[in-house]
C-alpha positions as CSV (number, residue, x, y, z in Angstrom):
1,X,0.0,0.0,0.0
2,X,1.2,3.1,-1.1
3,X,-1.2,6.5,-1.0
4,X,-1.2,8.3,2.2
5,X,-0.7,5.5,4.8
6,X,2.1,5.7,7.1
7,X,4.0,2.6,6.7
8,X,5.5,1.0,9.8
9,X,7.1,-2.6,8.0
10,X,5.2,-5.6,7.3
11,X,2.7,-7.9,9.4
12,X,0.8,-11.5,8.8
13,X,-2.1,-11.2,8.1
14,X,-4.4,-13.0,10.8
15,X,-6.6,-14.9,8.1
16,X,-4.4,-15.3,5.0
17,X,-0.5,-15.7,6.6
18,X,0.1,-13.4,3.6
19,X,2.8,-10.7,4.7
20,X,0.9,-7.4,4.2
21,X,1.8,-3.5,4.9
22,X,1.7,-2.6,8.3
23,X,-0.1,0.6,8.7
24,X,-2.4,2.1,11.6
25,X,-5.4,0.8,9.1
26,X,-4.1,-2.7,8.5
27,X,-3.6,-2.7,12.4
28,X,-7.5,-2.2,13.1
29,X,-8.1,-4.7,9.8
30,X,-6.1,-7.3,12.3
31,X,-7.5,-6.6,15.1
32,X,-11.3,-7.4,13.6
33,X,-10.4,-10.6,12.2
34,X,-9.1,-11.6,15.8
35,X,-12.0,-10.7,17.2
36,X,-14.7,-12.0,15.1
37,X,-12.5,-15.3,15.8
38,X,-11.7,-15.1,19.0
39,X,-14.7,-13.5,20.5
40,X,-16.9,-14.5,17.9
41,X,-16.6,-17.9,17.2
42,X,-15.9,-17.8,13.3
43,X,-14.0,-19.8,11.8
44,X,-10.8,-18.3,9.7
45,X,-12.0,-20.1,6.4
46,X,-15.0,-18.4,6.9
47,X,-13.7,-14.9,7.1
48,X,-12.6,-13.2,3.3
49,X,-10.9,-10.1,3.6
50,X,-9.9,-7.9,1.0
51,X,-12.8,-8.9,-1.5
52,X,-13.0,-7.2,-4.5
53,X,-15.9,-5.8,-6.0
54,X,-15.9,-3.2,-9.5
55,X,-18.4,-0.7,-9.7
56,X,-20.2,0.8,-12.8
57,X,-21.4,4.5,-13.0
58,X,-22.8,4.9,-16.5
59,X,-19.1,4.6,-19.0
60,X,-17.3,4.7,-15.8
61,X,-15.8,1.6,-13.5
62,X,-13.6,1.7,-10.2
63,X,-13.0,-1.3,-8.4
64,X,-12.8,-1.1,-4.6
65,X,-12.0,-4.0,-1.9
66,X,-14.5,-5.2,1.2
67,X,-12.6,-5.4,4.3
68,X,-14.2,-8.5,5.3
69,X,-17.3,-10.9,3.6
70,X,-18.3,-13.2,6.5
71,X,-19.8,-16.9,5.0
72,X,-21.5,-19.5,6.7
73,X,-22.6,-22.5,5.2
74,X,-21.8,-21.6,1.6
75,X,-23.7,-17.8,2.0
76,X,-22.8,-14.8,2.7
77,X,-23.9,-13.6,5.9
78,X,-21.9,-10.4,6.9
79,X,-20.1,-7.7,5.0
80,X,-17.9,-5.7,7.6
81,X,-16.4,-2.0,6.3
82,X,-13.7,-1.0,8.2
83,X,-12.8,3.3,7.7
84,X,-11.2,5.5,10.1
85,X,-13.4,8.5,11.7
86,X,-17.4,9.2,11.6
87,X,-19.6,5.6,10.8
88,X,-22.6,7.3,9.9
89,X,-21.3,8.7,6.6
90,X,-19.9,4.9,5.8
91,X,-23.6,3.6,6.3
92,X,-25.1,4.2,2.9
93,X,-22.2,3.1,0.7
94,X,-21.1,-0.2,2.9
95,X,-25.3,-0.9,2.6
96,X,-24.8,-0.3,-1.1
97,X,-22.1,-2.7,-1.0
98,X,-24.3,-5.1,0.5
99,X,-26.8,-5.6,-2.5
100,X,-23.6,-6.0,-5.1
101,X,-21.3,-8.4,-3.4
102,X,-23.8,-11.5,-3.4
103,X,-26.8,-12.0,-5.9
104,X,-29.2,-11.7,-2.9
105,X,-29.7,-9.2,-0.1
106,X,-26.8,-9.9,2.6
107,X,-28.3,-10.2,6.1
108,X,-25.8,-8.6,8.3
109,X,-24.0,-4.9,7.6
110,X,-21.1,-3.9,9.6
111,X,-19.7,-0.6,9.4
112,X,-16.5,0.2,11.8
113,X,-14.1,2.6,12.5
114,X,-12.3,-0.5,14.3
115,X,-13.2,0.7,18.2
116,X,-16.9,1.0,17.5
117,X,-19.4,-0.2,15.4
118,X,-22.7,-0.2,13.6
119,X,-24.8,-2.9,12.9
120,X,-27.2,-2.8,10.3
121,X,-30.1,-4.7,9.1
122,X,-29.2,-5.3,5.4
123,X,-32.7,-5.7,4.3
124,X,-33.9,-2.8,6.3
125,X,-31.1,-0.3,5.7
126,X,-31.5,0.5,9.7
127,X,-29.1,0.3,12.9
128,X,-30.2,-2.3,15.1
129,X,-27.3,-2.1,17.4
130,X,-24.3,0.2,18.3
131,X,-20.9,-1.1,19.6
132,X,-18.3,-2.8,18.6
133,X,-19.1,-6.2,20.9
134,X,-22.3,-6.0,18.9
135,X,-21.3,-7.2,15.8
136,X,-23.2,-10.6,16.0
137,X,-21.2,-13.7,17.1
138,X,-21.5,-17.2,14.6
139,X,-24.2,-18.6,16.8
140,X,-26.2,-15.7,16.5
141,X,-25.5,-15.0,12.8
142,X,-26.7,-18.7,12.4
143,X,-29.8,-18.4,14.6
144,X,-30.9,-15.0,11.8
145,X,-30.1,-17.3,9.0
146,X,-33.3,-19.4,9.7
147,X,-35.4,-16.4,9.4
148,X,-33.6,-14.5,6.1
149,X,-35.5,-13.9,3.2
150,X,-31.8,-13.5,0.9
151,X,-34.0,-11.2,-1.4
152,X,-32.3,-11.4,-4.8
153,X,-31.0,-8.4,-6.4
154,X,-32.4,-7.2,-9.5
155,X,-30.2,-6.0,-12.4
156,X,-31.9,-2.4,-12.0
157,X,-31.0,-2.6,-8.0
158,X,-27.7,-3.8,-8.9
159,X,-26.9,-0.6,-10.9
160,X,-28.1,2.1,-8.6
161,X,-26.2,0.4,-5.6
162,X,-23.2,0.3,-8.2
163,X,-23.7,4.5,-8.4
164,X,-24.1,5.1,-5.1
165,X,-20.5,2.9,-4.0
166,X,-19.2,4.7,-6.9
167,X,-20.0,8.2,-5.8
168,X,-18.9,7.6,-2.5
169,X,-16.1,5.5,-2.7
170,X,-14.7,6.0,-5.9
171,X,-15.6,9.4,-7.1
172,X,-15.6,11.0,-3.8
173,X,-12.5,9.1,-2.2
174,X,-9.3,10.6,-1.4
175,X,-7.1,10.9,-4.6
176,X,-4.4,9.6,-2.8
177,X,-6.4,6.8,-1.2
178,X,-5.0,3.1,-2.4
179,X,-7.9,1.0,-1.0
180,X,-10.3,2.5,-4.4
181,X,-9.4,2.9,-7.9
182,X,-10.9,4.4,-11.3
183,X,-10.5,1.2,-14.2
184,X,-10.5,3.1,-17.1
């Protein structure tokens, strides 16, 4: 990683063992994984991080990467955004995310600045909970899975979620940022 992250040398990563850039970021990035294992009860293989997804606005593409999908039992359950500062302005892009990462709905929306949390109701597009000990453990997770609807997506859905991450993520990003990109 490059951009405007302060790099302090190299870590593991928690979930891959790949050897990644060390920065205050990739420090937070760590320390959810831990704790969605540790204090969660997920299981590593469970836990992708750095997902990509690629965006359409009209002619123009950017391609941006989820901190963290979350699958159980072959579904994805629980997107997870990590970004420094304010959480509220992260809630309508990392919902956006939600409906373009899987071809249905995705339950669970976690949006972070890695010491607090929100937890949003995918379907709903509303907080149900605050904190960072909130984010829903496996058991739990698997006790909402009985009663999810994984609404599909419709193409038309698809593309207006695609706008909105590109707006926020791409088009209004830092120009120095590393973690979003234009595709020409």
């Amino acid at each position: 990683m490059g951009g405007h992250h302060l790099i302090l040398g190299t870590l593991r990563d928690f979930i891959t063992d790949d050897v990644v850039d060390d920065t205050h970021d990739e420090r937070y990035r760590q320390k959810i994984a831990r704790f969605l294992v540790s204090e969660k009860g997920y299981r590593k293989a469970e836990i992708h991080p750095h997902h990509p997804l690629v965006v359409a606005a009209g002619d123009r593409r950017g391609r941006l990467w989820v901190d963290y999908t979350v699958t159980v039992d072959d579904r994805a359950l629980m997107v997870i955004k990590y970004a420094p500062g304010s959480m509220v302005t992260r809630h309508r892009p990392t919902l956006a995310i939600s409906r373009l990462v899987a071809s249905y709905q995705i339950p669970v929306v976690v949006v972070t600045n890695g010491e607090d949390a929100d937890i949003l109701d995918g379907e709903q597009g509303r907080m149900v909970a605050s904190g960072f000990d909130r984010i829903p453990s496996r058991a739990e997770l698997l006790d909402q899975l009985k009663m999810t609807a994984f609404t599909p997506i419709s193409p038309k859905r698809a593309e207006m979620e695609a706008r909105i991450v590109y707006a926020f993520e791409i088009d209004g990003g830092c120009p120095c940022d590393d973690t979003a990109c234009r595709i020409a």
